[in-house]
N, C-alpha and C positions, 0 to 999 in steps of 0.2 A: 739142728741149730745152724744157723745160718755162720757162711765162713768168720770168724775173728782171728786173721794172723797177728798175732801180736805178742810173739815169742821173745824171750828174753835174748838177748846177744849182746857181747862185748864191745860198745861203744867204739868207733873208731873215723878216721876221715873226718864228715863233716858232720860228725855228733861228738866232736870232743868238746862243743860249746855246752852241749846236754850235759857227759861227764865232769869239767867245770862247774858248769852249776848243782850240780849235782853233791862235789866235793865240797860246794862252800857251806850249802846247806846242812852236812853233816857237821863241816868243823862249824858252825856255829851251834848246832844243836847240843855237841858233848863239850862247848866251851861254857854252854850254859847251865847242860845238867849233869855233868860231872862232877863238880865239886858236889851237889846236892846230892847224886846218889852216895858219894861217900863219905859224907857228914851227917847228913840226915841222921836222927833220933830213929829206932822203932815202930812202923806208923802200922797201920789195920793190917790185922792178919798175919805180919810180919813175924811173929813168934812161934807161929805153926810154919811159916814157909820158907822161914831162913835158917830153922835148923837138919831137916833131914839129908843134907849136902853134908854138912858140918861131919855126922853121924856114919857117913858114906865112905868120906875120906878117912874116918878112923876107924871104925869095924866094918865096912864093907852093906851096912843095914841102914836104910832110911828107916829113922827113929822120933823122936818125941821126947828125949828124959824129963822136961821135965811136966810131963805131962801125963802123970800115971792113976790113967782113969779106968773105973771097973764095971761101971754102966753097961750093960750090955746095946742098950739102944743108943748111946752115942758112936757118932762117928769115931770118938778119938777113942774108944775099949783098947786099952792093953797097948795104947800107940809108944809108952814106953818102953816097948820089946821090937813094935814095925809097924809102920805108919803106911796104910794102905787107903788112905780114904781120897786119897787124888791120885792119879798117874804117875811116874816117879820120874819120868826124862830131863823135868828140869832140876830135879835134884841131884839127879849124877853131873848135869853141867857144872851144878854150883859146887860139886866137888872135887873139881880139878881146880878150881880156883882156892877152895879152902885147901888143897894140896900144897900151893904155892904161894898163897898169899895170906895175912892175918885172917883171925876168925873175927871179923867185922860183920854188920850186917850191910856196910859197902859191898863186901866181897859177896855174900848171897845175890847183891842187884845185880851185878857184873852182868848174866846170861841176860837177861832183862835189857837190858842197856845193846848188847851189842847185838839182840836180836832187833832191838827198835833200829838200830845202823840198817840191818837186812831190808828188814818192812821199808824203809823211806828208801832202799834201793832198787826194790823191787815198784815200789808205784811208782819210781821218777821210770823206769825201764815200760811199762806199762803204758804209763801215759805217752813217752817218747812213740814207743812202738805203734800205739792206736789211731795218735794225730798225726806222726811222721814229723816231728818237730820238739825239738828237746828242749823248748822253754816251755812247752806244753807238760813234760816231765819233773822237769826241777818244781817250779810253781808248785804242780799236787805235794811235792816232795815237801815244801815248804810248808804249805798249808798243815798237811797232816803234820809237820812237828811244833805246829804250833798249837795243834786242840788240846783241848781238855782231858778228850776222852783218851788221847795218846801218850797223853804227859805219864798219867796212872801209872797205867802197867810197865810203863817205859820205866819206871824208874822207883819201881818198888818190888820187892823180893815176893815175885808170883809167875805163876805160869800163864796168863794169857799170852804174853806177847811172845812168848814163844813159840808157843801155838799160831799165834797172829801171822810170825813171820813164814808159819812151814805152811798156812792155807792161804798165803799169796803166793809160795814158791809152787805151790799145785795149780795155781792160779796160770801162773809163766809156763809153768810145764807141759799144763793143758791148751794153752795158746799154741804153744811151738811144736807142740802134737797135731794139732788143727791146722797145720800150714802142712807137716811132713810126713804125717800118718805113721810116724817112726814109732815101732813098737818099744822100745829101748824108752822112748820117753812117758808112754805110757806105765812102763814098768815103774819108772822114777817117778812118777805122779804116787803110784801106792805106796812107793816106798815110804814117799812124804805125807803121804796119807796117814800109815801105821806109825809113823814118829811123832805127828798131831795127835793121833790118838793116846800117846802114851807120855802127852803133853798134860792133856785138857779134854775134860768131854766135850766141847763148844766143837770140836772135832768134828763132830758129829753134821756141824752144819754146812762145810761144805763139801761132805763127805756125801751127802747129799746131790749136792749141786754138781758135784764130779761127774758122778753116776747118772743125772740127767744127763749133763754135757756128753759123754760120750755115747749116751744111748741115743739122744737128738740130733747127731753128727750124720754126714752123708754115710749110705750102706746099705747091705741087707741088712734083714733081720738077724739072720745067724753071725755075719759080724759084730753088730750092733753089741747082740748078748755076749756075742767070747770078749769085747772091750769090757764088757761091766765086769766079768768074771774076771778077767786079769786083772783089773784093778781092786777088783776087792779081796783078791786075793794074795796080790802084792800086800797088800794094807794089814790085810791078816796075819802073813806070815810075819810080818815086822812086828804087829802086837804082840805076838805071842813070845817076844823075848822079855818079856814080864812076867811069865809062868813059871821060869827054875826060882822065883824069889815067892811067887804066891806057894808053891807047892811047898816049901818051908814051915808056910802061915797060914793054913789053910782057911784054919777057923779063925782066924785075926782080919784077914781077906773079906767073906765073907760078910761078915759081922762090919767094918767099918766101911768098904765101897759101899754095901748094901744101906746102911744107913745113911752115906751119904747124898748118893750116885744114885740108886737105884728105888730107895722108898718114896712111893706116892707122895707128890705135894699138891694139891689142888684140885680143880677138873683133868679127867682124863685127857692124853693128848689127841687122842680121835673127837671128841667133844671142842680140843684150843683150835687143832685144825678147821673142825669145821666152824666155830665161829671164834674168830681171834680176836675181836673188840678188847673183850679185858685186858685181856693179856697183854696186847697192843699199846690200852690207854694204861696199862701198869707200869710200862718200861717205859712212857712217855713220860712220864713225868717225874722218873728218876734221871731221864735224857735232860732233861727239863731245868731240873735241881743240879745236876751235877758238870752240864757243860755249860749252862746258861744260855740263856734267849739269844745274846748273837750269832753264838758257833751253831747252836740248831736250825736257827733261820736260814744260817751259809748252808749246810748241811742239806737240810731239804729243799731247799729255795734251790740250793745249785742239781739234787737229788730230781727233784720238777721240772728247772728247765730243759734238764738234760732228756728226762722222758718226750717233752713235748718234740725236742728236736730228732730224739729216734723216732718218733711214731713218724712226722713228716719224710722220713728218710726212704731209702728204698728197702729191702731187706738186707740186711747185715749193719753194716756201720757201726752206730751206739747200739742197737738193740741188744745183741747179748751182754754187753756190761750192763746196760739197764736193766735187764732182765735177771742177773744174778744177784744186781745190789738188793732189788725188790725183793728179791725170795732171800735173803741173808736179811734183811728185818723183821720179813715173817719170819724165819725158821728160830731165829733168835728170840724171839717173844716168846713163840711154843714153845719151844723144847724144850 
C-alpha cells in the first residue's frame, strides 16, 4: 500500500485553528444532543441494550431480568441469568456510569455519546492530517455530526458507535505506523482491534482492512506476515478477556452468540463475495430510507468525486482512503 502518513498528533502551532474548529463542532454537537440523549423515551432495541450495564454495576453479570426466555433457538435463551448474544465492552462502560449516575436510559447512552466526541475527533485529526489543513478537518468533523446515519448510534443505547470510535482509532494508529514503522503502534492497532471486537461484530470489517494494510505495506514477505501475526494476535489476546465470563455460561454462550452471531442468514458468504449485487442493492435501500436522498447523494457524490480525483493522482495521495472506504461498503453489505 502506497505511503498514507496521516497519523494522529496533538494539535499544536499552527493547527490550533484545526483544534478550534474542531472544539466548536463538538460543543455544538452535545449542545444539541444532550439534552435528547437524556430525555429521550426508550427507542429500538434499547431494552435489550440499556439493561446489561445496569445488571454489571449490581451483580457483576450482564443480564436480561426481564427477559426470561426458554427457547432454545432464540438468541435471548436464559438471558435472564447472562446475556451473551452481543459483545459485552459497551456494557461494562455503561456500568461505571450506572455506578454513578441514575438508572436512566440517559445514562446507558453516555458511552454512545462520548464515543461519538472520539469518532468526530478522530476524522477532524484525519482529514487535518491527509490535506495538511485543519479546515479540511473540522468541516468532515461537521459534516459527520450532522448525518443521519451518525445521529443513531450516537445517541441511543447501542454498541455501534463504540465500535465506530475504536475502528478509526485503528484507522489513526495504522496511519502513524505507516509513517514510523513503530512496533509499539502496531501492537496498539490489535489492541484496539480486540476492544472492537468485544464491542460489535462489524469488528470484523476493518479487522479486515487492518490485515490488508499491513500485509500491502513496504517489506519482505516475512515481515509482511510477522505484521499480520502481531496484529492479530494483539487482537486476540484482548478478545479473550471475554472467556473467564463465557466459561461460567458455557452453554448460555453457545446457545445465544450462536443464534445470534453465528447462525446462517441468507446466501453463503463466499457466494455475497463473489457476487455482492443483492446484498449491495439490500443496504441500498435501507441507506435510502433511512438517511435520505440528500445525505446519500453528499455521501456518494462526495465518495465518487473523491475516487475520480485518486485515480488521476500519482500513487499515494487519496487512493488508500479511497480504497478502504470502497472495501468498508463491500465488507459491510457481505458480512
Amino acid at each position: 500500500m502506497s505511503t498514507m502518513c496521516t497519523g494522529i498528533e496533538p494539535p499544536s502551532g499552527s493547527s490550533r485553528a484545526a483544534l478550534t474548529g474542531l472544539l466548536l463542532v463538538i460543543a455544538v454537537f452535545l449542545a444539541v444532543r444532550l439534552p435528547l440523549v437524556l430525555r429521550q423515551a426508550g427507542g429500538q432495541d434499547e431494552e435489550y441494550y440499556a439493561f446489561p450495564g445496569l445488571t454489571i454495576a449490581q451483580t457483576g453479570v450482564p443480564r436480561l431480568p426481564h427477559v426470561p426466555q426458554r427457547d432454545e433457538r432464540s438468541c435471548f435463551y436464559r438471558a435472564d441469568e447472562a446475556f451473551f448474544a452481543e459483545p459485552p465492552l459497551v456494557f461494562y462502560a455503561q456500568s461505571v456510569g450506572y455506578a454513578l449516575l441514575p438508572d436512566t436510559y440517559g445514562t446507558g447512552r453516555l458511552p454512545s455519546l462520548l464515543s461519538a466526541v472520539v469518532a468526530l475527533g478522530l476524522v477532524s485529526g484525519l482529514g487535518y492530517r491527509l490535506a495538511g489543513d485543519g479546515r479540511v478537518g473540522w468541516w468532515a468533523a461537521a459534516m459527520v455530526s450532522l448525518s443521519r446515519v451518525f445521529f443513531f448510534p450516537a445517541c441511543t443505547a447501542r454498541p455501534d458507535m463504540l465500535c465506530t470510535a475504536l475502528g478509526l482509532g485503528v484507522l489513526a494508529t495504522l496511519s502513524a505506523w505507516q509513517c514510523s514503522r513503530c512496533g509499539r503502534r502496531l501492537v496498539l492497532a490489535g489492541v484496539l482491534l480486540g476492544l472492537a471486537g468485544l464491542t460489535h461484530p462489524f469488528a470484523l470489517v476493518f479487522a479486515l482492512q487492518a490485515a490488508a494494510w499491513v500485509m500491502m505495506a513496504e517489506g519482505s514477505w516475512r515481515q509482511r506476515v510477522l505484521r499480520v501475526g502481531t496484529l492479530a494476535a494483539t487482537a486476540i489476546v484482548t478478545f479473550v478477556a471475554w472467556l473467564p465470563l463465557i466459561l461460567q455460561y458455557p452453554e448460555l454462550f453457545k446457545r445465544q452468540f450462536g443464534n445470534n452471531i453465528l447462525a446462517p442468514a441468507g446466501p453463503g458468504l463466499l457466494e455475497r463475495l463473489v457476487w455482492p449485487w443483492p446484498a449491495l442493492a439490500h443496504h441500498a435501500v435501507l441507506l435510502w430510507e433511512y438517511a435520505g436522498p440528500i445525505q446519500v447523494t453528499l455521501m456518494f457524490g462526495g465518495l465518487l468525486a473523491a475516487t475520480v480525483i485518486a485515480v488521476r493522482q500519482p500513487a499515494g495521495g487519496l487512493r488508500p482512503l479511497v480504497g478502504l472506504t470502497w472495501s468498508a461498503v463491500l465488507l459491510t453489505a457481505v458480512l
